[in-house]
C-alpha positions in Angstrom: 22.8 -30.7 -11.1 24.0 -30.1 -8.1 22.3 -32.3 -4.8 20.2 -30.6 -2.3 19.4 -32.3 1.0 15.8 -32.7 0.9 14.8 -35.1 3.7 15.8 -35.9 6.8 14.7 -39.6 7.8 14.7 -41.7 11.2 14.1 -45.2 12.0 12.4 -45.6 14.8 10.8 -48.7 16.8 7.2 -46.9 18.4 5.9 -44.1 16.1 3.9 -42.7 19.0 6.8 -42.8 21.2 8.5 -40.6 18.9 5.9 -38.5 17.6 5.2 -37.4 20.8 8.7 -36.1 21.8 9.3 -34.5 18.7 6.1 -32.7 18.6 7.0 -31.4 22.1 9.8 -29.6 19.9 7.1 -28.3 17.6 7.0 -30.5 14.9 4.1 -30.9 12.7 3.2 -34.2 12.5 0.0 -35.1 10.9 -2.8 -35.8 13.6 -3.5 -40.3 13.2 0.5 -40.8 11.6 1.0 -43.5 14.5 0.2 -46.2 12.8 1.6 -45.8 9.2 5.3 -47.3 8.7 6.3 -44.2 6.9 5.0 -40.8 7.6 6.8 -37.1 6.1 6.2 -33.5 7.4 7.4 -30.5 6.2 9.9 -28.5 8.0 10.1 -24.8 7.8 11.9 -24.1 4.1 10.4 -26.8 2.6 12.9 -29.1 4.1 11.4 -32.8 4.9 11.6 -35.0 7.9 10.6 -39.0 7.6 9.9 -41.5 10.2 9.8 -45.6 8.7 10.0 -48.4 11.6 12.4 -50.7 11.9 10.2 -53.4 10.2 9.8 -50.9 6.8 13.2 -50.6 6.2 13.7 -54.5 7.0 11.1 -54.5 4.6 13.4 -53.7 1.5 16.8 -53.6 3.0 16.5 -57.4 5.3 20.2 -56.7 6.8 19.5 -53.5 8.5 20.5 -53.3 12.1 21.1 -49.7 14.5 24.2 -48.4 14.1 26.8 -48.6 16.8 25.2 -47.5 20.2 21.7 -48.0 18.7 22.0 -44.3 17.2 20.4 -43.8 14.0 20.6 -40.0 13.4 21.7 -37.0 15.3 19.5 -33.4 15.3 19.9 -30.1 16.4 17.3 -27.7 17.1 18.0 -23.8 17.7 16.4 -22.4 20.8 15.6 -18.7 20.9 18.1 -18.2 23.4 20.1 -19.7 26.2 17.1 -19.9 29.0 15.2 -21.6 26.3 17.7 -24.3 26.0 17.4 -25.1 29.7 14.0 -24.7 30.1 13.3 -27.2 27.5 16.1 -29.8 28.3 14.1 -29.4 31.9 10.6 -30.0 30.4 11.7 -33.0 28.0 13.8 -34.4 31.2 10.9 -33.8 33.7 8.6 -35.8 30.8 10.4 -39.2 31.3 13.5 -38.6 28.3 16.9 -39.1 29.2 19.0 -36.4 29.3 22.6 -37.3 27.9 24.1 -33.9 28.8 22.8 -31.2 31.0 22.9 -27.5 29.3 26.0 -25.9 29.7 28.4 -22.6 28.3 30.1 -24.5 25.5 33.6 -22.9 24.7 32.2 -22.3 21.0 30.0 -19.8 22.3 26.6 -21.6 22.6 24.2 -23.0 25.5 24.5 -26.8 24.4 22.3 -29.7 25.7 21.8 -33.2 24.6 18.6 -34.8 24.8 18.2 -38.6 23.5 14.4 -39.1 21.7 12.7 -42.4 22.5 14.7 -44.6 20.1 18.2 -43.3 21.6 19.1 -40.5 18.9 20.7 -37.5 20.4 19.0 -34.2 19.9 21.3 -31.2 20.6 19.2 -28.2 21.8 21.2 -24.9 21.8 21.4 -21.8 21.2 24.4 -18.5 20.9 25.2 -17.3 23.9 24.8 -13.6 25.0 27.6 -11.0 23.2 
């Protein structure tokens, strides 16, 4: 059998926080998740996305600590085109997140930004660039 990536999980330190930047990016998290330590949702495809805090996984796995810079996953989201990507890099900026890199024309033909999510993980918003 071959493996198939089925889940894609974070660790993060305020559910809330989280939840409510990546349902600014459309995800559908189940209404009341805040205060479970692990909560799924399924992503277009049938592809799965996890939270667990910090204290579940130092639940089973005691010598767990962020990785270097405090990152603990990186994500990507296609926009439907190169405005979008600056529009929402504005929006999720102008909402209080740090913006790690303002949109720009990256030389492998996209509209690139980098947003970081409440717990420091970079989400990359982009999008191809016009023919």
């Amino acid at each position: 059998m071959t493996p198939r990536l089925d889940l894609i999980g974070l660790i993060t330190d305020d559910m809330a926080a989280s939840f409510a930047f990546y349902r600014r990016l459309g995800l559908d998290i189940p209404a009341g998740a805040e205060s479970q330590p692990h909560v799924e949702a399924v992503l277009p495809g049938g592809l799965r996305i996890a939270w667990d805090t910090a204290e579940t996984v130092r639940s089973f796995h005691p010598e767990w600590h962020p990785g270097q810079g405090g990152r603990r996953i990186g994500l990507a989201f296609l926009c439907e085109g190169p405005a979008e990507v600056d529009e929402l890099y504005t929006e999720l900026t102008q909402a209080g997140y740090a913006g790690e890199k303002a949109p720009w024309d990256a030389f492998w033909g996209q509209r690139y930004a980098i947003v970081l999510d409440p717990d420091g993980n970079a989400v990359d918003l982009f999008a191809p660039l016009a023919p």
